[in-house]
N, C-alpha and C positions, 0 to 999 in steps of 0.2 A: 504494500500500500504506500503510494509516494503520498506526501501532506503538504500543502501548502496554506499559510498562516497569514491573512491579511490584514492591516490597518495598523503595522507592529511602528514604535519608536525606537528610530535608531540608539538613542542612551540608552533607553529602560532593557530592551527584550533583545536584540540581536546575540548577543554571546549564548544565553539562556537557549536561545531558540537553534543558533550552530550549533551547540557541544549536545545538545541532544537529537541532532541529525536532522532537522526539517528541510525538507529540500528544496523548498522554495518559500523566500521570504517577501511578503507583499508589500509597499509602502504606497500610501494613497497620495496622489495628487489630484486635487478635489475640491473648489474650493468651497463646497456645500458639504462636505464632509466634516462629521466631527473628527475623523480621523487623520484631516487633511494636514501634509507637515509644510514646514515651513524650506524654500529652499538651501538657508544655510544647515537646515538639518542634516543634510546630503554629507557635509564635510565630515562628519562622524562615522560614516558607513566606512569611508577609509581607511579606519585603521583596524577593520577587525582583517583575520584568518580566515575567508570564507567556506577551508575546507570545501565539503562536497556541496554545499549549497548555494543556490545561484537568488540575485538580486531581483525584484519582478517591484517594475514601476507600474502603481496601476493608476490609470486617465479615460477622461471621457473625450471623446473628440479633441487631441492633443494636435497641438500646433506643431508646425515644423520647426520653428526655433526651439519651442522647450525639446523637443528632440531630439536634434542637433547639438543646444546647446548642456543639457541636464543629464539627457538620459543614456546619451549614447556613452559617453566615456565613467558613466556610473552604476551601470545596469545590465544585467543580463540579458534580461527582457523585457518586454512593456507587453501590460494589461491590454485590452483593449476592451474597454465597457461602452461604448455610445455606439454611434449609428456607422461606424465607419462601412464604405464597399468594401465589394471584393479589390476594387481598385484601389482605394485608400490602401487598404492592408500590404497589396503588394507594393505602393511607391515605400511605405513606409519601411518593410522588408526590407527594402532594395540600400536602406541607409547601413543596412548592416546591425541590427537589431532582427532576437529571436522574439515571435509576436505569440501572444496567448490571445486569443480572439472569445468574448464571452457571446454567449448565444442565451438569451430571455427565455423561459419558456411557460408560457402559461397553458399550452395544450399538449398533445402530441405531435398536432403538423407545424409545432414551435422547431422542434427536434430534427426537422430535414435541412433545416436554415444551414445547420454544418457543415453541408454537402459545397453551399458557397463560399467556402472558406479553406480548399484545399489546401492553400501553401502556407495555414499557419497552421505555426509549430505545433501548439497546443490548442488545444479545445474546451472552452469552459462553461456547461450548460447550470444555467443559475436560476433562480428563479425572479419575477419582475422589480422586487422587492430593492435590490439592490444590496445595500447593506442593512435595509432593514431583516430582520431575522424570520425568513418567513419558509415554513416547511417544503422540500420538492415531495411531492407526490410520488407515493410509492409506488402509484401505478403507472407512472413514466419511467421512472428509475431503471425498469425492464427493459422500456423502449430505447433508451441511450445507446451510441453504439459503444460497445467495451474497449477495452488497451490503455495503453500507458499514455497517449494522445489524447485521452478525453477524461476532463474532470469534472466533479460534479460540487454544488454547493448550495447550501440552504438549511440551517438549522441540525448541521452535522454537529454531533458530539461526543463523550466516553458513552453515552450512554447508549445511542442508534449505530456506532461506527460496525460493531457487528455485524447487526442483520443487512446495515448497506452492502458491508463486505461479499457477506451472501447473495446478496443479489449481482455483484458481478462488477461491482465497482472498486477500481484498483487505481482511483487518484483521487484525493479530497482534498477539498478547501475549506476554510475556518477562518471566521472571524468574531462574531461577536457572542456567540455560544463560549469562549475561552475570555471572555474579558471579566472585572468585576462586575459583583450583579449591582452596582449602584452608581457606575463611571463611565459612562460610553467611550469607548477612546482607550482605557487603559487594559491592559491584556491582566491575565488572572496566572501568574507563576504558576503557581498550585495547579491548574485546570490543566495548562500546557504540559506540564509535569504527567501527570496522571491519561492526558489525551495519547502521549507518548510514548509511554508503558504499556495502555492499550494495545496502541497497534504493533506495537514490536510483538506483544502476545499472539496475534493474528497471525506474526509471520511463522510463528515457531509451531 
């Protein structure tokens, strides 16, 4: 099961979040986000170790300056949460950025939208909600396509990551199911710790 952990602050959670293996670390740029950081926040991502885990800028219809100028020489990959095409996705490719392309889905003919977004890397089917916390249906869950190219999000936690497991999903995302339950913004040690344990249980 790869994990991927959005809306994290670079002081608070990135060491926490490497040395326990997350493979992919989200940081929101957003500026309707509570989670949205600031960009001299970026300079801190610099000095960790990233080991095996890679940086994921996540935006909503990002500009070609931020880019250019933020994301290329600071980031693994970039999110893609808005309306971008298929054509957006590849000029933006083309800069030399790995793309995670989120796909909405409120139905099941939400779920073929994928098929328009071959050349990005990863696939992220979420639900409308956004970063509101809002369950994927367990009777789409099925319909997703499976592999390590498609992850899924919505109200994942220690508590559902099994039975998702069992149904066939081998990429999660997380974000506000791990935070405190009275801080939007601030991630939950404790939770991430214990999400983590989880799924290593899974693999064994």
């Amino acid at each position: 099961m790869k994990v991927k952990i959005c809306g994290l602050h670079p002081l608070r959670d990135v060491k926490l979040c490497v040395d326990l293996g997350v493979n992919y670390l989200g940081f929101v740029f957003y500026k309707k986000s509570p989670r949205n950081l600031n960009l001299s926040d970026i300079e801190i991502l610099k000095k960790y170790k990233k080991k095996n885990s890679f940086f994921v800028a996540v935006t909503v219809n990002p500009k070609d300056t931020f880019i250019e100028n933020v994301v290329l020489n600071n980031f693994d990959f970039i999110q893609l949460h808005g309306s971008e095409t298929e054509e957006r996705v590849a000029e933006i490719q083309a800069k030399g950025i790995r793309i995670i392309k989120t796909i909405k889905v409120k139905d099941e003919s939400d779920i073929k939208n994928h098929k328009r977004y071959k050349n990005a890397d990863i696939i992220l089917f979420d639900t409308p909600g956004m970063e509101k916390s809002i369950q994927f249906p367990k009777k789409l869950i099925s319909k997703i396509p499976k592999g390590e190219r498609f992850a899924l999000a919505g109200s994942i936690s220690q508590n559902n990551i099994e039975n998702i497991a069992d149904l066939g999903v081998s990429f999660c995302d997380l974000s506000s199911s791990l935070e405190l339950d009275k801080q939007i913004g601030y991630k939950d040690h404790k939770k991430i710790k214990k999400f983590m344990i989880k799924v290593n249980e899974l693999k064994n």
